[in-house]
N, C-alpha and C positions, 0 to 999 in steps of 0.2 A: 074255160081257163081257171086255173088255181090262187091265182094272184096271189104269189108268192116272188122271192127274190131266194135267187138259189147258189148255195158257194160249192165250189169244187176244187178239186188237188190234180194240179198233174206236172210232170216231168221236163212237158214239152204247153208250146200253147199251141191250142186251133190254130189251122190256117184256112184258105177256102176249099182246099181238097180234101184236110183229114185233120180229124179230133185227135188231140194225142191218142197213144197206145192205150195207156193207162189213163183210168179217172177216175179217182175215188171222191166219194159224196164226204161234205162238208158239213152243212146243215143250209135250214128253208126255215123262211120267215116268210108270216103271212099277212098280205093286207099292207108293207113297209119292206122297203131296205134299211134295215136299223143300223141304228152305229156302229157295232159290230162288225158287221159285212165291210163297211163302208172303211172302220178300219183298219180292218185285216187288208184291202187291197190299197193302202194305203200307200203302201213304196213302190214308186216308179209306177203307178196306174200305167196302163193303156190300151185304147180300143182294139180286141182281137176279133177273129169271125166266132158268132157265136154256136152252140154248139147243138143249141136247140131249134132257132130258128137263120133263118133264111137270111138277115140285114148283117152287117157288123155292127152286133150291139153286145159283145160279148166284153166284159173288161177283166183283161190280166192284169198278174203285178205279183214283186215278189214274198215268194211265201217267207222265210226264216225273217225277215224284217218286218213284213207286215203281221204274225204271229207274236214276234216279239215286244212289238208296240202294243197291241191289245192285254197280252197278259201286263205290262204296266199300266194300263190302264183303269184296268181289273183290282189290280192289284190297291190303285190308290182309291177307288171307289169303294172297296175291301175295308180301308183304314177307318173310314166312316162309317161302317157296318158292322161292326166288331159284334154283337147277340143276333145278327140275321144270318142263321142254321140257310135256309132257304138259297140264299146269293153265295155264301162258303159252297155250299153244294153242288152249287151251279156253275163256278170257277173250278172246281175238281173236276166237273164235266165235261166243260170247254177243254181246260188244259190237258186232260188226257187223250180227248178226242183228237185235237190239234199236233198232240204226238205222235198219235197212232197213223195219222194219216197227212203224215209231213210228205212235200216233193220240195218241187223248185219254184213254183208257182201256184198261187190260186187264177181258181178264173168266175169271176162273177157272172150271173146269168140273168137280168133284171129285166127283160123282155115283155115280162107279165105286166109288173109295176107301172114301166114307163109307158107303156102302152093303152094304160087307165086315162089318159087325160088327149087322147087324140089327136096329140101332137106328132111331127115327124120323131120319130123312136131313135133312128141314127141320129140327129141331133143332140137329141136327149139324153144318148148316151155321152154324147160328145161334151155337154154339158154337166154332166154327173163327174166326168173324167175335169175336165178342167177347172169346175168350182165345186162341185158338193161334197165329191173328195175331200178332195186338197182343205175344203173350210173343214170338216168333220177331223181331219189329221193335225188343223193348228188348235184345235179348241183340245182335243187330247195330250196335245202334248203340253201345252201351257197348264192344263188340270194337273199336270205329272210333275212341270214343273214347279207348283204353286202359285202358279199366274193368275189361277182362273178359278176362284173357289166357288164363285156362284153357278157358273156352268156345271162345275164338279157335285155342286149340291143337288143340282136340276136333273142330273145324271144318277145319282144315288135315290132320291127319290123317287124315278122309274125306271128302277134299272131292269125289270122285267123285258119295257117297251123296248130297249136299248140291246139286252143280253139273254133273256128267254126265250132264244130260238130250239128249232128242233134240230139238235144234231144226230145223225145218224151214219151210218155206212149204206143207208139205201134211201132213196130222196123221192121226191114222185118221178122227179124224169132222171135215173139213172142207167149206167155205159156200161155194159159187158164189157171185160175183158178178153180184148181180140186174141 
């Protein structure tokens, strides 16, 4: 196993018979599901079957809102960055990629992650969906809103950990187009 957390774009969500049509690769994060991930599926989370493996541990949710909250997030993280070439880079990265491979949906794939601590994995997912979310979605927005500057500093200070994942259009476990 790669112990990674892996985000995906597609059209349609899994169901238990069929992957959507289309999937295009996101980016993988290793060793963490970082803030990132977490919130990009931010809007309207919810457990789909997942794509990789065999449990529903798969988590949808929607793409243009969950896209849109991140690059604000990005963005105010940014404000306190102003001579880090590195993090500007990095947000050109993300936001172009997240263009390029916009649907209607992302679909997380954390199967690897949750599965480190030998707990039941459906649960875990079930858990991620009703509170690790949702808490990673109120601590960004209140950062956006000015609520939360110390979060926001804690954020900017790693913001590798948070936002230097690997995006790519090919992942370790990527979907041919049927």
């Amino acid at each position: 196993m790669a112990n990674r957390s892996y985000l995906y774009s597609a059209d349609t969500l899994p169901t238990e018979t069929a992957n959507p049509a289309r999937v295009l690769c996101i980016s993988e994060h290793a060793w963490d599901i970082p803030l990132a991930h977490k919130v990009l599926v931010g809007r309207n989370p919810r457990i789909v079957q997942s794509m990789i493996w065999n449990p529903q541990i798969g988590i949808g949710a929607d793409y243009a809102d969950g896209a849109a909250l991140l690059l604000d997030l990005l963005r105010v993280v940014g404000e306190g960055l102003p001579e880090d070439r590195d993090f500007a880079e990095r947000v050109d990265t993300i936001t172009a990629h997240l263009d390029k491979q916009r649907a209607e949906y992302f679909v997380l794939e954390t199967g690897e992650m949750i599965s480190l601590d030998g707990e039941d994995v459906e649960q875990s997912a079930r858990d991620l969906v009703a509170s690790g979310i949702p808490a990673a979605v109120a601590r960004a927005e209140a950062a956006i809103a000015g609520e939360d500057d110390e979060w926001l500093a804690s954020v900017r200070d790693a913001w590798r950990k948070h936002f230097d994942s690997f995006y790519s259009t090919t992942l370790y476990f990527s979907f041919p187009a049927e």
